[in-house]
N, C-alpha and C positions, 0 to 999 in steps of 0.2 A: 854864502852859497858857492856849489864850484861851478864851475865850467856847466857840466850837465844837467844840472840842478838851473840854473840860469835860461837854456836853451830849453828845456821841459815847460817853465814854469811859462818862458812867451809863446811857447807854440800850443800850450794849451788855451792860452787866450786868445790866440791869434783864429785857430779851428774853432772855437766857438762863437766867435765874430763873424767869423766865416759862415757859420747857420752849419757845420759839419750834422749829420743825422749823429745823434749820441750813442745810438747801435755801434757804430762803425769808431768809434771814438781810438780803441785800442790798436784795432788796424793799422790806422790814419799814423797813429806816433809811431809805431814799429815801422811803415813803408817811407814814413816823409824822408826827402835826403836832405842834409843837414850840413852838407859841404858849402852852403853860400853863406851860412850862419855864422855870422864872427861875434866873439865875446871880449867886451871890456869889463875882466875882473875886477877892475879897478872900480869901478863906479856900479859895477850890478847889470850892468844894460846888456843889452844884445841890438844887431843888425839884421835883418836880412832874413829874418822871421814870413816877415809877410808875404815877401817872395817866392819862398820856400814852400808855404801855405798857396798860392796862387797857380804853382807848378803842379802842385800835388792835385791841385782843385783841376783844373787844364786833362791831369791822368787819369781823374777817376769823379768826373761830374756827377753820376749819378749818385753820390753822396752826401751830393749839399742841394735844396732847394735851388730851382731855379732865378724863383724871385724873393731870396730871405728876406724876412721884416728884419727894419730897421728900426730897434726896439727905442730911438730918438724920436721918435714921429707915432701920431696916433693912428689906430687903422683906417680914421675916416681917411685923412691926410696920405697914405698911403694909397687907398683907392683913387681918389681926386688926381693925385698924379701919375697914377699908371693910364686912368680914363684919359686924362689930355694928352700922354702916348701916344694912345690906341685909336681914339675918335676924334683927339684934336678939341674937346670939351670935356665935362666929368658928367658920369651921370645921374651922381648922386645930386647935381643943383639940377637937372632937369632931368625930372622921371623920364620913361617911356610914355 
């Protein structure tokens, strides 16, 4: 892979991790700057991806969910700790 082939291929994962809306998908690659992104062709990797992803989040929030699921966690698990957040308990162990 080159240089840009490398930088494509982490920023596409990296906006998807992000919860980017996939409408906006095309946008997001064409607008992101890519000046913090450094590549070792040597090994395949790249730096500086997620930061770049985080700038871009920062300029145009309203294209990623506020609160994306974190597809590691179940959605009870997600609720339970946004409610000890919010109320300081969940309220899924104690209905209303």
């Amino acid at each position: 892979m080159n240089k840009d082939q490398l930088i494509e291929r982490d920023l596409k994962k990296a906006l998807k991790e992000a919860g980017l809306n996939p409408d906006a998908f095309d946008m997001a690659m064409a607008k992101i700057k890519r000046d913090t992104i450094t590549v070792d062709e040597a090994h395949g990797t790249t730096s500086g991806t997620r930061k770049a992803v985080e700038a871009f989040r920062k300029e145009h929030a309203g294209l990623f969910p506020s609160d994306y699921r974190d597809s590691t966690k179940s959605l009870e698990q997600i609720e339970r700790e946004r409610d000890k957040r919010r109320f300081g308990t969940s309220t899924i162990d104690h209905p209303l």
